[in-house]
N, C-alpha and C positions, 0 to 999 in steps of 0.2 A: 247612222244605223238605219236598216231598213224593216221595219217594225212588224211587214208581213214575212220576211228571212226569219226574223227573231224570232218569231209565232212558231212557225213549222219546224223551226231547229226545237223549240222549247217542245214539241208534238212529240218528237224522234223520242227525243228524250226520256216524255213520259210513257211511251211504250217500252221503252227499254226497261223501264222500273217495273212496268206493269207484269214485262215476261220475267223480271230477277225476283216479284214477289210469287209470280205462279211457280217458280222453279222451289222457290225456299217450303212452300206449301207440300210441294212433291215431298221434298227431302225430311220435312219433318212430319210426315204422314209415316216414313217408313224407319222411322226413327223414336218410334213412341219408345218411353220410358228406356232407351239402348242410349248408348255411347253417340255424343254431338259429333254430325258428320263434318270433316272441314271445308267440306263445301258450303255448309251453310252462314261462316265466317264471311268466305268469298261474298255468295251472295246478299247476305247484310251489309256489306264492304260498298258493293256496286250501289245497292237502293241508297244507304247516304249520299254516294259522292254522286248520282242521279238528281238527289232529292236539296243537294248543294249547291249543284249546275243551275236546278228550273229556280232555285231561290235567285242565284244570281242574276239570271237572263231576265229573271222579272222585273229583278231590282232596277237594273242597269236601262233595260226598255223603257218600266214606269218614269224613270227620272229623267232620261233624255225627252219622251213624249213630252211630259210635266213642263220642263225647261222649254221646250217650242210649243209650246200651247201660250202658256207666259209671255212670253215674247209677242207671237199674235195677236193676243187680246190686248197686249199693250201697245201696239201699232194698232189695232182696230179700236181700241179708243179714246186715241189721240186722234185718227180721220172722224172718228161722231165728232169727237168736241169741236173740230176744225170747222166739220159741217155744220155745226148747229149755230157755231158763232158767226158763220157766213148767212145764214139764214137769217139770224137774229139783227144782224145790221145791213140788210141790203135794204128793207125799205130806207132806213136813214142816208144811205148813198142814195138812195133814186134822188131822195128828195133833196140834199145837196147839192145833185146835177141838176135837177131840175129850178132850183133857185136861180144857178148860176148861168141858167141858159136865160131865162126870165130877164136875166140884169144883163143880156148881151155879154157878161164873161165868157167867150166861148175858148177864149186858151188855158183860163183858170179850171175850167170844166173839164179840157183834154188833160189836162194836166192832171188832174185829181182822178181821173178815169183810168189814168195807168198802171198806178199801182194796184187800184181795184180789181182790175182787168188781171192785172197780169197773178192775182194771189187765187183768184177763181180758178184763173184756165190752170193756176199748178193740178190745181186739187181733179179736175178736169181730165185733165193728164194722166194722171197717174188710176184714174176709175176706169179702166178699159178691159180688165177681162173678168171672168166671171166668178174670179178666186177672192175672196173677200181679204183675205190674209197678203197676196202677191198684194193687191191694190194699198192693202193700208201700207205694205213694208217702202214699194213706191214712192208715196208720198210723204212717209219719215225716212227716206235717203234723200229726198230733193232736199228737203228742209233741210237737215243737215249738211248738204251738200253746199246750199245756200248759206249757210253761216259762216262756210269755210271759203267763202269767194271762187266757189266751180258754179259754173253753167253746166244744169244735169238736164239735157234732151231726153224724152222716155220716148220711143217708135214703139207702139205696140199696134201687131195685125193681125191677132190670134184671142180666140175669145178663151182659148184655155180652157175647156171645158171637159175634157177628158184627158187627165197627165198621166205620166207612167209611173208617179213618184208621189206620196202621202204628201200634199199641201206645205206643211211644217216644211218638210222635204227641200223642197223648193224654195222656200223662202230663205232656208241655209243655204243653199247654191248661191241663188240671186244677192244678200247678203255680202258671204264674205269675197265674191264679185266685184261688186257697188265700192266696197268697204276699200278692198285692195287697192281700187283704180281712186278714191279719194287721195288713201296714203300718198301712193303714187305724183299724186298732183299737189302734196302738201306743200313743198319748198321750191314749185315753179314760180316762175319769172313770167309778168304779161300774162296771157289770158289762158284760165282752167278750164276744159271743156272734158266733160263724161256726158257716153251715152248710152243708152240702152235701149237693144233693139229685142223683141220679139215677135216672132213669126212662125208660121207651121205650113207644111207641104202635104203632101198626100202620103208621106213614109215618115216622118219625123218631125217636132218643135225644135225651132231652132232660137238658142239665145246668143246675143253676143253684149261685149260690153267692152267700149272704148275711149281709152282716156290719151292728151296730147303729152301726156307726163314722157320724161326721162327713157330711152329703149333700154328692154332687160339685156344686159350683155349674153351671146351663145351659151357660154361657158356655165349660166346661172339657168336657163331655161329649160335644162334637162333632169335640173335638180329642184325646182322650184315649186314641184307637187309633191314632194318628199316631207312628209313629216317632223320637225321642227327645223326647217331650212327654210334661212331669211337672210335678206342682205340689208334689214335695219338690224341694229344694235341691242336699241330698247327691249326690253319684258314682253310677253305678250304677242310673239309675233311667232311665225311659222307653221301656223295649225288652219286658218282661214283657205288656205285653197289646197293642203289635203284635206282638209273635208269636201270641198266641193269635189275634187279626183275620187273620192271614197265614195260619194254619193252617185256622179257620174255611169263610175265603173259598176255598182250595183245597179243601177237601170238598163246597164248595156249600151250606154251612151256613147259618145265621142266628144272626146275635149283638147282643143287644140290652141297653143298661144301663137301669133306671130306677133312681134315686135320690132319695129326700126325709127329711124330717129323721129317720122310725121307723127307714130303712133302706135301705141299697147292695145293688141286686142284679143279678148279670151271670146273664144266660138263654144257652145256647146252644142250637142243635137242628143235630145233624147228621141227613142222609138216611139209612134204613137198605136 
């Protein structure tokens, strides 16, 4: 849902109520102590189901906002704790390395450096543009990514600093993206590789996201932004990339998959 849409539909709306209660005003100005006009039924008629609309559209805005706000701050504070417990133990690695360099361990040293290394530069990785929300979701899809035996590349060249889409937004794109291309790669054979690229030109950001997973057959590719259309089984599936097509399409984007047997890849371009 796109939360400045919902505003201005909710706007329409309450002008609409505003001219049904200047109208009811008319009618029973000239209606003192005489016979009720039936237009003023109509018009009481329109003000509820006006005043049922803006109830709704609040409702429904508040709680999807609420739900990606949530989500957010639960990826943004899971990247504090990650940072802070990075921060908390590096003097202890220095000084590990540094013992083991002292005693000429120098393979026990490379060795212990790797992992180090390689838990930094995730977090590293994934802090590249200037969305604090995109950076944490980044780095709780790596992590996850990583638990499930995928190698998740992030290429980011865009500092993202001005999007065409409420932050939240975006992160539900990028999400059930990420998300997809895990699936995707759940029940492959030999080596999981997801990646994620973003970048921006002088007309448009550009995302993509590609995994070596299983190619979508033709036949499923023209139905697979359809809402509750999946070709797993399980609960829970077929709504992940109509939302990304629902959010897309409200931006004025372009969303395009191709798929063959090397590799699955979803291209977006929003306007900048």
């Amino acid at each position: 849902m796109n939360i400045k849409k919902t505003v201005r539909a909710l706007l329409i709306i309450n002008g609409l109520q505003f001219m049904a209660a200047f109208l009811l005003w008319l009618v029973i100005g000239t209606q003192v102590l005489g016979r009720v006009n039936p237009a003023i039924y109509l018009t009481i008629g329109i003000m509820l189901l006006s005043s049922l609309l803006t109830l709704m559209g609040l409702y429904t805005a508040s709680r999807y906002q609420n739900d990606s706000y949530r989500e957010s701050m639960k990826n943004l504070e899971n990247l504090n704790l990650k940072l802070r417990a990075q921060r908390h133990d590096y003097m202890n690695h220095l000084q590990v390395i540094y013992g083991l360099l002292e005693l000429g361990e120098y393979e026990d040293a490379r060795e212990y450096m790797e992992p180090v290394f390689k838990d930094i530069s995730k977090v590293s990785k994934a802090m590249k543009t200037s969305q604090p929300a995109v950076n944490a979701l980044l780095q709780a899809k790596m992590e996850s990514a990583e638990q499930k035996g995928i190698t998740m590349l992030v290429e980011v060249a865009t500092p993202l600093k001005v999007i065409p889409v409420e932050p939240w937004e975006l992160c539900k794109l990028l999400a059930n993206l990420i998300d997809n291309g895990i699936t995707a790669l759940a029940d492959k054979e030999g080596e999981k590789k997801l990646t994620v690229e973003m970048r921006q030109d002088s007309r448009s950001y550009f995302f993509a996201v590609r995994n070596n997973g299983p190619a979508i057959p033709e036949e499923h590719q023209a139905l697979i932004f359809k809402q509750g259309f999946s070709t797993k089984k399980e609960e829970g599936h077929g709504t992940g990339l109509a939302i990304v097509s629902r959010i897309v399409k409200d931006a004025r984007g372009e969303l395009r998959l191709l798929s063959d047997a090397k590799e699955t890849c979803f291209e977006v371009r929003l306007p900048r």
